[in-house]
LOLUM-26750 format. One record per residue: residue in one letter; x, y, z of N, C-alpha, C in turn; chain. Coordinates in nm, 2 decimals. Each point is the difference from the previous one (the first is absolute). Layout:
// residues N
<titi vexti="A" n_east="X" n_north="Y" n_up="Z" ca_east="X" ca_north="Y" ca_up="Z" c_east="X" c_north="Y" c_up="Z" torlo="A"/>
...
END
This chain:
// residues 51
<titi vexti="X" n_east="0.08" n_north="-0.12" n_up="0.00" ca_east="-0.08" ca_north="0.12" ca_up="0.00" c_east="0.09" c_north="0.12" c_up="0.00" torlo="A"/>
<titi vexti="X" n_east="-0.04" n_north="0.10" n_up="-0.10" ca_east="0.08" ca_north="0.10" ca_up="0.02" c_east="-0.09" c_north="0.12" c_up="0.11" torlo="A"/>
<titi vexti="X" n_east="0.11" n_north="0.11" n_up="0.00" ca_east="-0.06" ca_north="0.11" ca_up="0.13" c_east="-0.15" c_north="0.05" c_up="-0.05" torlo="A"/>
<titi vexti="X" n_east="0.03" n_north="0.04" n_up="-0.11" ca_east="-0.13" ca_north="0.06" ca_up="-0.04" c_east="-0.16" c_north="-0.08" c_up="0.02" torlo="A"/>
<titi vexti="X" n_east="0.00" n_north="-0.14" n_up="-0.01" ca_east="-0.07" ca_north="-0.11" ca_up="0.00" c_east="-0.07" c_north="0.05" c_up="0.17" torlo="A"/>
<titi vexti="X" n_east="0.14" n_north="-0.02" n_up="0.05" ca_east="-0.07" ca_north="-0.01" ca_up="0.17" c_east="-0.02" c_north="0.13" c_up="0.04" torlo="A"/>
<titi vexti="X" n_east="0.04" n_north="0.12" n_up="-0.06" ca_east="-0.02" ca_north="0.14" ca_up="0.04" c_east="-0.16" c_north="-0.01" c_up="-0.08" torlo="A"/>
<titi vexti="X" n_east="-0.07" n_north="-0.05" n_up="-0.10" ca_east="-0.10" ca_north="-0.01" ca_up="-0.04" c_east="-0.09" c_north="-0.06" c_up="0.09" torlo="A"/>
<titi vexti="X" n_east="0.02" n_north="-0.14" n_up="0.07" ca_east="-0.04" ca_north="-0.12" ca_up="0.09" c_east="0.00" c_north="0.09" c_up="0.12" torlo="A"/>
<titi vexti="X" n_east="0.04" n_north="0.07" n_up="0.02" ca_east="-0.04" ca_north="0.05" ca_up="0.13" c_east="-0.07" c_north="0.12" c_up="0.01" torlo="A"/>
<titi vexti="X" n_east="0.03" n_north="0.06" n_up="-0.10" ca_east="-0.11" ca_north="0.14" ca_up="-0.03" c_east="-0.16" c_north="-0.06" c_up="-0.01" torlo="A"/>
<titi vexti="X" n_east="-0.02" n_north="-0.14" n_up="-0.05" ca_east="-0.15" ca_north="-0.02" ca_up="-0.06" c_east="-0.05" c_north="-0.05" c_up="0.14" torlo="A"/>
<titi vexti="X" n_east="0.05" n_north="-0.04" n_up="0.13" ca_east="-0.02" ca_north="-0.03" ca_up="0.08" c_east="-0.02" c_north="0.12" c_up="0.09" torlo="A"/>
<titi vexti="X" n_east="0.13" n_north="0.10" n_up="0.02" ca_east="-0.03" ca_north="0.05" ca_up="0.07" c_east="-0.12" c_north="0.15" c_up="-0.01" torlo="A"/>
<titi vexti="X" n_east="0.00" n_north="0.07" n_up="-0.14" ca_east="-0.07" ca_north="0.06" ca_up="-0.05" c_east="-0.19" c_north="-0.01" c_up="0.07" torlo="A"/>
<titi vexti="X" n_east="-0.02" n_north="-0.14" n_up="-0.04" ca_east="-0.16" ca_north="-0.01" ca_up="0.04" c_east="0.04" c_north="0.00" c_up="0.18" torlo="A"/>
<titi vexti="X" n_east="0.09" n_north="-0.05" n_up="0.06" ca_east="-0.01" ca_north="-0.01" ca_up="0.12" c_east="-0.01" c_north="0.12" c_up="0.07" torlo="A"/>
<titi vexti="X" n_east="0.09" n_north="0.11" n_up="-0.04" ca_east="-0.03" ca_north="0.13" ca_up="0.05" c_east="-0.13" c_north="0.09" c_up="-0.04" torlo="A"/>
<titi vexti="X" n_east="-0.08" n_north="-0.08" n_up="-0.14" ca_east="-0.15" ca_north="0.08" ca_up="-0.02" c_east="-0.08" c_north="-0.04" c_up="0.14" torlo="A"/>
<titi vexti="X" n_east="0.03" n_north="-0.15" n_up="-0.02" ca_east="-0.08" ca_north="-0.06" ca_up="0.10" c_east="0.00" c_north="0.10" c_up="0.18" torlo="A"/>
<titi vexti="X" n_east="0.14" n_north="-0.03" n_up="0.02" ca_east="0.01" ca_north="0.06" ca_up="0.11" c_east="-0.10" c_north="0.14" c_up="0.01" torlo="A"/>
<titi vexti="X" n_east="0.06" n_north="0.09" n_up="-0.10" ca_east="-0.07" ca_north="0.16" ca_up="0.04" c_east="-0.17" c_north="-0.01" c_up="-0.03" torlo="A"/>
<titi vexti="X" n_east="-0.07" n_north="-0.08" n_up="-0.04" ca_east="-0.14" ca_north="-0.04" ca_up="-0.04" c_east="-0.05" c_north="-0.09" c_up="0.15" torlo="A"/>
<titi vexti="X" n_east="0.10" n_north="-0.09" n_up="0.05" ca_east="-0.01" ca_north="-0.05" ca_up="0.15" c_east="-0.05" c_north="0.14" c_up="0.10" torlo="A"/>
<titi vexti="X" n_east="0.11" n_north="0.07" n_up="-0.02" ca_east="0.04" ca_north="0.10" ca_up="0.12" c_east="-0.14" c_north="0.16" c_up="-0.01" torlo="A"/>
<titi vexti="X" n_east="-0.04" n_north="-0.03" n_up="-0.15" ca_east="-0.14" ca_north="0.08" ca_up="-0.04" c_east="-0.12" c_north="-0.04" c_up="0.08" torlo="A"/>
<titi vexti="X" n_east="0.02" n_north="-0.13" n_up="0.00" ca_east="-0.11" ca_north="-0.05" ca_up="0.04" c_east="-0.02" c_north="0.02" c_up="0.11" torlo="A"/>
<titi vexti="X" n_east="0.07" n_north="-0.06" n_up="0.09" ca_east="0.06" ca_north="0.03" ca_up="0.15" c_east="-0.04" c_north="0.10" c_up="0.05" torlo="A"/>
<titi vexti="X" n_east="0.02" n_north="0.12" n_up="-0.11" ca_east="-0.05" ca_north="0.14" ca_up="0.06" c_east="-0.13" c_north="0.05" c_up="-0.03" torlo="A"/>
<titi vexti="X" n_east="-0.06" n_north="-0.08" n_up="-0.10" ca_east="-0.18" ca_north="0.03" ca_up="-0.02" c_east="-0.07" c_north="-0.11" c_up="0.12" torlo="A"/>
<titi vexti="X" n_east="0.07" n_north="-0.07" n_up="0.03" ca_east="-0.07" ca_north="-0.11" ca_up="0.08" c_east="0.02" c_north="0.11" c_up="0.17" torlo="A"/>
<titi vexti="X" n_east="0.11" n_north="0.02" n_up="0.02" ca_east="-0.01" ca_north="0.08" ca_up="0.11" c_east="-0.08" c_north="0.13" c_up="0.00" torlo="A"/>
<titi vexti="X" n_east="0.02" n_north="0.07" n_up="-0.10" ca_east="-0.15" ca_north="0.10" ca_up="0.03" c_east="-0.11" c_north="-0.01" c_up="-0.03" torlo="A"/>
<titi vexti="X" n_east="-0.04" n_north="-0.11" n_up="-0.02" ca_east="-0.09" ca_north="-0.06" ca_up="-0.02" c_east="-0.08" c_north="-0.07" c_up="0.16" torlo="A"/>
<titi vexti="X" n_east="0.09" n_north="-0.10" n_up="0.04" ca_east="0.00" ca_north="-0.04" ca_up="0.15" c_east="0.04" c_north="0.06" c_up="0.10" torlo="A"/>
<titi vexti="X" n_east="0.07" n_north="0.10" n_up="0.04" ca_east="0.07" ca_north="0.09" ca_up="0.14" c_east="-0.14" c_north="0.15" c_up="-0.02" torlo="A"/>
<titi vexti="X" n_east="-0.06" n_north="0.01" n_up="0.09" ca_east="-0.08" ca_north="0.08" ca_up="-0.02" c_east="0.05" c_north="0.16" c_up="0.00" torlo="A"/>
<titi vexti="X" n_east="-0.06" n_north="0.10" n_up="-0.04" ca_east="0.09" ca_north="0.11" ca_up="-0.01" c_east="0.04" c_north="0.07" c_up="0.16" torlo="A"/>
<titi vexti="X" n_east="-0.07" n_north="-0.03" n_up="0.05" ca_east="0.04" ca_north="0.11" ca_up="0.16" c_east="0.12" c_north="-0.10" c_up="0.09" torlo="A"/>
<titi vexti="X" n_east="0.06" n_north="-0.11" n_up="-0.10" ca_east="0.09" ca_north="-0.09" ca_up="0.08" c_east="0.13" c_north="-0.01" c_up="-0.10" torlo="A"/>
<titi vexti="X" n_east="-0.01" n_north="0.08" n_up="-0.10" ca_east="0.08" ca_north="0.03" ca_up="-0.10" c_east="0.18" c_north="0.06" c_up="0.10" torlo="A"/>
<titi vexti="X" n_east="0.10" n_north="-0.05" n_up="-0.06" ca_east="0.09" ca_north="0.11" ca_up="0.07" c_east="0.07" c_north="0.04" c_up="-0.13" torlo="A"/>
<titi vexti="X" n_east="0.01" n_north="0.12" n_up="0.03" ca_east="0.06" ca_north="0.10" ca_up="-0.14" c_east="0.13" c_north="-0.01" c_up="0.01" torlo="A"/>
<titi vexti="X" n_east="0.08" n_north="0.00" n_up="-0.13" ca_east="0.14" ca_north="-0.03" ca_up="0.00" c_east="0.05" c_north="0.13" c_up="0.07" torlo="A"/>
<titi vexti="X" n_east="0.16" n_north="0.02" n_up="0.02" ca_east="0.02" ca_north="0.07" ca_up="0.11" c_east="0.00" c_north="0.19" c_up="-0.11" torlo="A"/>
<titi vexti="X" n_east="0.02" n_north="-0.01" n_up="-0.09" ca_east="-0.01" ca_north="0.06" ca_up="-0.13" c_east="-0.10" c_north="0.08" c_up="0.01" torlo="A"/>
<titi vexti="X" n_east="-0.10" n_north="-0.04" n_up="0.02" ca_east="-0.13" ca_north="0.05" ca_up="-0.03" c_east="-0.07" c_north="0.06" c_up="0.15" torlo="A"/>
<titi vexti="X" n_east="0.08" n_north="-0.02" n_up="0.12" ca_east="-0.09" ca_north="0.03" ca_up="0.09" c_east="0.03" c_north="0.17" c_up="-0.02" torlo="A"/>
<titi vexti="X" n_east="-0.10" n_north="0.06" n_up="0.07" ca_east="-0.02" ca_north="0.16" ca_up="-0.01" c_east="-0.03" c_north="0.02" c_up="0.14" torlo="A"/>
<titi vexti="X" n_east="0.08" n_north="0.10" n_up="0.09" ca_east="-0.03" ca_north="0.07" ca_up="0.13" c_east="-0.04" c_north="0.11" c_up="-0.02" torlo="A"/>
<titi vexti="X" n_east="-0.15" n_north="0.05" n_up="0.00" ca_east="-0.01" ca_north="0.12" ca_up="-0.01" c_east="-0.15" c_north="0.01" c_up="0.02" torlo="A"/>
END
């Protein structure tokens, strides 16, 4: 096998695995605002406002 073969063999594997992943991690996050109700929500630290 040359390089290019297995630089190909690993791109077709790992390509879908990282769609998959960030469509996993989508989900994850419609599913929690979906289920965590809003007044139990905690706001990233980013976004809190004192005022």
């Amino acid at each position: 096998m040359d390089i290019r073969h297995k630089i190909g063999l690993i791109l077709r594997g790992a390509i879908p695995a990282a769609v998959l992943a960030l469509l996993a991690q989508g989900g994850f996050e419609l599913a929690e605002r979906w289920i965590v109700p809003e007044g139990l929500r905690i706001e990233p630290a980013g976004k809190i406002w004192f005022g």
